[in-house]
N, C-alpha and C positions, 0 to 999 in steps of 0.2 A: 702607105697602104690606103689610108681614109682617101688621101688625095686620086689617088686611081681608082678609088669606087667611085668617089664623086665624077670621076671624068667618063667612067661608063654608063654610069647612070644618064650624064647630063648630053652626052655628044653624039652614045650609040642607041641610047632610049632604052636604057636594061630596067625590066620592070623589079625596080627593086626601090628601099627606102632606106635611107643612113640617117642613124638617130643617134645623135651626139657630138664630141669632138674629141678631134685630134686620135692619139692612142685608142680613147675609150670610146670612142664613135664605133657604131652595130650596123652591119648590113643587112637586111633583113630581105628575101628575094620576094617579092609578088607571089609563088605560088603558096606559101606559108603562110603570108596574111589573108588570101584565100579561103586555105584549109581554116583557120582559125577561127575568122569570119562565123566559117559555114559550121562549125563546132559552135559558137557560138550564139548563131540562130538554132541550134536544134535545142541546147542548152535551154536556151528561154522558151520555145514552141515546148518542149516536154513539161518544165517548171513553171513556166507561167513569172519568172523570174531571174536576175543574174545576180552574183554577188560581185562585190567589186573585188575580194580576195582572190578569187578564184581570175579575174583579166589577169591580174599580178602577177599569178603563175602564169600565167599565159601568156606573157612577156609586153605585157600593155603595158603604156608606158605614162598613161591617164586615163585611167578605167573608168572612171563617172563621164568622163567627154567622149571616149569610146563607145560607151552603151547607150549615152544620150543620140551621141549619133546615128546610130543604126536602127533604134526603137525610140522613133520620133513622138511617139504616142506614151510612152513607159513614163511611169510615175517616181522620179528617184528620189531616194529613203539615205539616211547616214549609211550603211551599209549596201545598201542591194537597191537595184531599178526592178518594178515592177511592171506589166505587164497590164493595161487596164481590167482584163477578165477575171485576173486574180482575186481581187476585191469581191466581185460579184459571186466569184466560186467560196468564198470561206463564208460570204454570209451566210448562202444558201446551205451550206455544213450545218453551221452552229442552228438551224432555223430547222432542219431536219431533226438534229441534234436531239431539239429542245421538243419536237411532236410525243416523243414518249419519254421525257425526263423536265426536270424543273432544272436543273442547274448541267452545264457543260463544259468542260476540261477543254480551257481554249486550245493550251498545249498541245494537247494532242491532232488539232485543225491547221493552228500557224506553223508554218515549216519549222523545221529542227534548226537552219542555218540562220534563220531571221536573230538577231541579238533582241532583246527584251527591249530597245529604243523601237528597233524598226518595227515589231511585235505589237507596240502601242500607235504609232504612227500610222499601220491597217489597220487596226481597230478603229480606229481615229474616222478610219474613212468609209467603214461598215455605216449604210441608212439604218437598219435595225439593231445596231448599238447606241445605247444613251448611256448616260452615266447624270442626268436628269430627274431627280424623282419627287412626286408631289403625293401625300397622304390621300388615302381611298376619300371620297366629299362626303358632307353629311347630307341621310337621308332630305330625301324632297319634303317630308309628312313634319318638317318643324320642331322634330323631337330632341334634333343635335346628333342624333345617332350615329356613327360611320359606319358604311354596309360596304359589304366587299362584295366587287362585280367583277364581271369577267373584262379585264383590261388587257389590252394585249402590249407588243412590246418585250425588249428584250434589254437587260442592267449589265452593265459591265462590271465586272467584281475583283478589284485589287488588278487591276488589267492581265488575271489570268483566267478567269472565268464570264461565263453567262450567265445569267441567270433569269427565271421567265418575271415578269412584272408580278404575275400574280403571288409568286413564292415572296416577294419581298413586301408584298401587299396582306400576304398571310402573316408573315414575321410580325409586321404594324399591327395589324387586331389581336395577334396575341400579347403583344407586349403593351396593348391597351386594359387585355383583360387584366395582366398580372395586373398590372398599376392599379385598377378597378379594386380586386383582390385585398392586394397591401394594404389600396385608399381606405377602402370599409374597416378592417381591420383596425385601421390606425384610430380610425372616427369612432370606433367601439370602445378602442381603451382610453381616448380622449374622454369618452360621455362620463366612462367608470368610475375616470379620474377625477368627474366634473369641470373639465376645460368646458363642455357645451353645458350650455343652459336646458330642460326639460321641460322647465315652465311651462304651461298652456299660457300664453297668451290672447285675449280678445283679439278680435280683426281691428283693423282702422275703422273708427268711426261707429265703432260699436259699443256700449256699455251694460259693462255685468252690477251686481249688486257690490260686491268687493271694488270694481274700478269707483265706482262713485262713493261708497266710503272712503276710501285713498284719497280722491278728490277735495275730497268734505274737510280731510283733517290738513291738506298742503294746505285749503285754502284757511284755516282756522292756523296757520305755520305751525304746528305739532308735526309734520312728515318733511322737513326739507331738507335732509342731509342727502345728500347727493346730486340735488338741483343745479343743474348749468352743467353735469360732466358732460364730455360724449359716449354717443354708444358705444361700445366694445365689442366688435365679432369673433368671436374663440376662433372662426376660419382663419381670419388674420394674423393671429397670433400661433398658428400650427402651420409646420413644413414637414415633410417628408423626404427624407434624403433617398435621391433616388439610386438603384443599385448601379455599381460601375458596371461598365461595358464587359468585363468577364462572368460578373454575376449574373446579365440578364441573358448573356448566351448559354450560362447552363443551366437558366430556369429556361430557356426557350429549347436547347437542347429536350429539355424532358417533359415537354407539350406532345398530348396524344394525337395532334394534327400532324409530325412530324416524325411519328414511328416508324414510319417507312426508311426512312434516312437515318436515324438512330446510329443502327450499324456500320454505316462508311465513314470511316476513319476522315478522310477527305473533307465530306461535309461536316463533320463534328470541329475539327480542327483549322479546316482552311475556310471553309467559304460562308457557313454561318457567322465565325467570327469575324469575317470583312463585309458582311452584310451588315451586321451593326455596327461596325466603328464609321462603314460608308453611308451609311442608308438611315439608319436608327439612332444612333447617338445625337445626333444635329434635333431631334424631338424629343429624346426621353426626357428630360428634367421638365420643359413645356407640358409633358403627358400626365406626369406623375403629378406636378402642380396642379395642372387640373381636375384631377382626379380625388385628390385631396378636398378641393372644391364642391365638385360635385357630393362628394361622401358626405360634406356636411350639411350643402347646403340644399341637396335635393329632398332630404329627408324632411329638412325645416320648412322647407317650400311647397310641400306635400302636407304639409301640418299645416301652413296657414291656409290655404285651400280648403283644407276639411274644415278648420275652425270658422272658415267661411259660411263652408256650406252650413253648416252645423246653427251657426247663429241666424244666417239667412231664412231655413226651413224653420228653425225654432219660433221665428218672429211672427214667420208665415203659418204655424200652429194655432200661435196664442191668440191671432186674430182671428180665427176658425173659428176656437173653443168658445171667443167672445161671443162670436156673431152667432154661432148655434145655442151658445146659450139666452140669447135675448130670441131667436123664433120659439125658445120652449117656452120662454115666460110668454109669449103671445100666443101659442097655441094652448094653455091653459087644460095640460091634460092630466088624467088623475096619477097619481105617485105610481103605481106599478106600470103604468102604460109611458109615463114620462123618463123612471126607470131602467127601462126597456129600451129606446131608442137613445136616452145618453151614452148608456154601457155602448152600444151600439159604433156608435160615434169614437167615443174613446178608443174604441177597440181599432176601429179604421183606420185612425188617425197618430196614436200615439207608441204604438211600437218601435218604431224606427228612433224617436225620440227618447226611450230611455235607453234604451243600448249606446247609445251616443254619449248622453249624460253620464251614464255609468263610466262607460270608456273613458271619456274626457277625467275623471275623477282618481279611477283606477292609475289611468297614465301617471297623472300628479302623485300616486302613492307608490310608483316607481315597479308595476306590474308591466312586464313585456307581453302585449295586448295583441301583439304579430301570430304570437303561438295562439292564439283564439279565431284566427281567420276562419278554418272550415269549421269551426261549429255550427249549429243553428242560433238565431236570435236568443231564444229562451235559456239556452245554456251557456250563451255570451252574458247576458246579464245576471246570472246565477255565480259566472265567475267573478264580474266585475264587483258586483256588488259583496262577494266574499272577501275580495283582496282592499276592500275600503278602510281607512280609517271610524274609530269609533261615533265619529258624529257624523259624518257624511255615510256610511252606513246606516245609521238612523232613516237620516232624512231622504236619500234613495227609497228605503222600503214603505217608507210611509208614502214617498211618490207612486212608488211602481202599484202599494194596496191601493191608493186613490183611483187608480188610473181603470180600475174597473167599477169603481163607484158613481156619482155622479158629477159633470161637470163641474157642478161649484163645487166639491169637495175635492177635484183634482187640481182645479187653479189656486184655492185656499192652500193645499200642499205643494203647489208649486211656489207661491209665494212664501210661503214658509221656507223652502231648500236652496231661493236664489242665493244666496249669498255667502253659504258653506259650498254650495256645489258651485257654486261660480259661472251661473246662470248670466243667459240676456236678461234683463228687465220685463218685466210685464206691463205692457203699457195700454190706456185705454184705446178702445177702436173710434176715429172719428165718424163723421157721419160719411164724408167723401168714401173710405175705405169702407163700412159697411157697405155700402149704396156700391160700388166695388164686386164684393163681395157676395153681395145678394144674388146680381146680375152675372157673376161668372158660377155660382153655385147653381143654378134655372138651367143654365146653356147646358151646361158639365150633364145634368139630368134628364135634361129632353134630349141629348145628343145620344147619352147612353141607352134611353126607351126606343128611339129611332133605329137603332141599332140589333138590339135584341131582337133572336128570332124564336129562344125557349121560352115558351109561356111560364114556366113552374119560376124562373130564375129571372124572369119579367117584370114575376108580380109587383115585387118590392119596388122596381123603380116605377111601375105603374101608379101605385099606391104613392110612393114621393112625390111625383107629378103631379096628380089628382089634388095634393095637399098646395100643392104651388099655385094651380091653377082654383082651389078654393079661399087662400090665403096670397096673396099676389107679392106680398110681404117677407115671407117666407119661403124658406128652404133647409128643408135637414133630409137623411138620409133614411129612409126608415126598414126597420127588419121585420125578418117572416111574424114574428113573435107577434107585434105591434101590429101586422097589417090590419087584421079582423078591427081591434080597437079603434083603430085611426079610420075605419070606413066607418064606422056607429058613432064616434065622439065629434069625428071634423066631415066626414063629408056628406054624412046626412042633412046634419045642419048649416050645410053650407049653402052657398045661393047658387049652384051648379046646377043645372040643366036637370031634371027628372030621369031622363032619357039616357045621360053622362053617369048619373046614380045605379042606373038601372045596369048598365053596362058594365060597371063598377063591379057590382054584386054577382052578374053572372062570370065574369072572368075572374073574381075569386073565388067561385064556388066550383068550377070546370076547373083552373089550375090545382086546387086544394087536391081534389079528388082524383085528378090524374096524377099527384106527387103520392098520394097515399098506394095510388093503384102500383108507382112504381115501386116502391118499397116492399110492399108484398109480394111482389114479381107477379103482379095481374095485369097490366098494363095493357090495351087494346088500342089497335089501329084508330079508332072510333070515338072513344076519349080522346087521344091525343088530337086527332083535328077539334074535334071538337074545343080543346082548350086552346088550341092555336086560331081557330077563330072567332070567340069568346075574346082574348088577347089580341089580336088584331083590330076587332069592331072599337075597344074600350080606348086601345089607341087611338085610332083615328079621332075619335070622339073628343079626343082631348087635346092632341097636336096638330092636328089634320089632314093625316094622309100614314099610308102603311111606310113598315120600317124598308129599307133596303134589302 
């Protein structure tokens, strides 16, 4: 039989094909591979795909050389040849998909016949699937910070889902903040513990009255036990175990950023948990370490900064109080008028410096000073100075009374408190720094007279100026209290112009008068010029030209 198909085939041209031998050789006629063909093209034009199971039924007898043949263009998979459009149609699905959802059920995109190989293999070939992922950068502003932006892109997840960049860029900041969270927490019961150090420490290159007695007795060898160790960072010595990949998905489960998804089973169970084991586990213990870091070290680092500043302004104080106390002793004025513009001074000058001191003292007595943020000054130092020890309590109060007394009596009790509060040193002003000093205190006050355009709030730096330009040596700041004084004691008898005097006296007599007139609520259009040109004339007279 085989042999007499082969001979019709071969002699009469029967459109037909014999596949096999002997016995088991198949005749197959032309019009069937035809029809099959043509079932075959509608199969793929409908699906966009063919499987090779399906030729097998169809009595192919090489199903991948079969559909390679016919769809010369078709992409073939271990299972199925695809069609190049197909690709382009499932991304554009999932891309739809994802316009009003964050995560998408690739399943239900890639065909039902596809097997889990071929499944990953079009995945494989989607442009808008990665399975590539790099943590949100830190802010531009130097702070370290990572900001979540709107990144676009689209994550492959356990190669059954989508998912948008930005959901697994959400995941990443929250499981920054847990770690944040933990971190602090971990660093609170470390402090408690006394793993950290609280110490106040001086800055580099700075000494207090205690560093230099420490000093005094290593060099006298009474203090060397512990000389040549190395430092010890308690950060170094603390780790935090970071939570496994189930724990952090059901602390991430129950983040109010992901309430919305709460409820789907799906997300709770499938695609959260492969977003971390894919996306987040490869950084958490990295997170968590650093965060540990940060917890201890941002704080200490924030500390020596302020102990910076603290010593910095403090130094830049005590050079003031010097300098303004040697223009008093050259202005040679009598006790209540000298009185009067120290308190003055002190008052300017010295607020921000006891709150400081207090705090620094209170810290060391183990007072959590954070919960004093919104108060006012006055009642920050009222706390600090309550939670002090019995001798540094002492010596605060007898600072803070000085400090509206006079100069010398507040440097005398500063020098008195350096060394229980743990003070910068006091040191004398040279002549360079005076001279310094002099010349940035002049500028500071004719910049401000230049500036002023209320005569009544004028006066005072008028009157300071007046004193600068009588005294070229000098510079202090003077108040309402003092003005009258300081025009009868210095600038009468000064070598000032007649005219510069004269000027003097009418714009304190036109300001005086119009701050009286305001307080009583009589105040006139008429006065006020008047004292605004009064104050104007006296300026000129002494700077050389009106204010701005």
């Amino acid at each position: 039989v085989a042999g007499c198909a082969a001979e019709l085939i071969e002699r009469r041209g029967m459109d037909a094909e014999l596949r096999g031998r002997g016995d088991r050789a198949v005749l197959t006629h032309g019009i069937f591979d035809a029809a099959r063909a043509r079932t075959v093209q509608s199969i793929f034009s409908t699906n966009g795909f063919i499987e090779y199971q399906r030729l097998k039924k169809m009595k192919v007898a090489n199903p991948k050389q079969y559909a390679q043949g016919i769809f010369k263009d078709g992409i073939s998979l271990n299972d199925v040849l695809i069609g190049p459009a197909l690709v382009p149609q499932i991304e554009n699905s999932i891309s739809m998909s994802l316009e009003s959802a964050q995560w998408v059920d690739l399943e239900e995109i890639i065909p039902v016949e596809f097997t889990d190989d071929d499944a990953k293999a079009v995945l494989k070939q989607c442009a808008n699937l990665s399975s590539e992922y790099a943590p949100p950068k830190p802010n531009s502003d130097g702070s370290g910070a990572l900001v979540l932006e709107e990144r676009g892109g689209i994550l492959l997840v356990g190669n059954k889902f989508g998912v948008t960049r930005k959901l697994v860029d959400t995941c990443f900041m929250e499981m920054l903040r847990l770690a944040d969270e933990a971190a602090k927490e971990f660093a609170n019961t470390a402090t408690a513990g006394g793993m950290l150090d609280k110490k106040v420490k001086a800055p580099e290159g700075a000494s207090t009255a205690s560093s230099k007695r420490k000093a005094s007795k290593k060099k006298k060898g009474k203090d060397n036990a512990g000389d040549g160790e190395p430092a010890k960072s308690a950060s170094n010595a603390m780790s935090l175990n970071a939570p496994s990949s189930e724990a952090l998905t059901d602390s991430l489960q129950n983040c109010p950023k992901f309430k919305d998804l709460s409820n789907d089973p799906l997300w709770s169970e499938d695609v959260l948990p492969l977003v971390v084991t894919e996306y987040l586990d490869h950084h958490r213990d990295a997170i968590y370490n650093q965060a540990v870091l940060a917890a201890v070290e941002r704080p200490q680092k924030l500390h020596r900064e302020r102990e910076e500043a603290f010593f910095r302004n403090t130094e830049v104080l005590l050079s003031k109080l010097q300098f303004y106390q040697r223009c008093m002793d050259m202005l040679k004025l009598n006790d209540d008028t000298a009185t009067s513009i120290e308190s003055h001074i002190l008052l300017l000058n010295c607020n921000s410096f006891l709150v400081d001191a207090a705090r620094r003292a209170a810290e060391r007595s183990g007072l959590d000073t954070a919960a004093c943020e919104e108060e006012d000054d006055g009642k920050k130092l009222a706390i600090y100075t309550k939670n002090l020890e019995k001798e540094e309590k002492a010596k605060m109060t007898a600072l803070t009374k000085a400090s509206s007394d006079s100069l010398s009596d507040f440097l005398i009790a500063y020098e008195d408190a350096q060394e229980v509060l743990d003070l910068p040193v006091k040191r004398p002003v040279d002549k360079k720094k005076e001279k310094a000093l002099l010349a940035s205190e002049q500028a500071s006050l004719r910049e401000a007279l230049m500036s002023e355009l209320d005569p009544v709030a004028g006066l005072n730096l008028l009157v300071s100026y007046a004193v600068v330009r009588a005294k070229s040596n000098v510079a202090v700041p003077i108040p309402s209290a003092a003005s009258r004084a300081i025009l009868n004691e210095v600038i009468k008898e000064s070598s000032l112009a007649d005219s510069v005097k004269e000027s003097l006296e009418s714009a304190s007599a036109s300001a005086t008068l119009y701050a009286s007139q305001i307080v009583k609520a009589e105040a006139s259009e008429e006065s006020k010029a008047a004292a605004i040109d009064q104050f104007n004339s006296a300026r000129e007279l002494l700077v050389g030209g009106p204010g701005e």
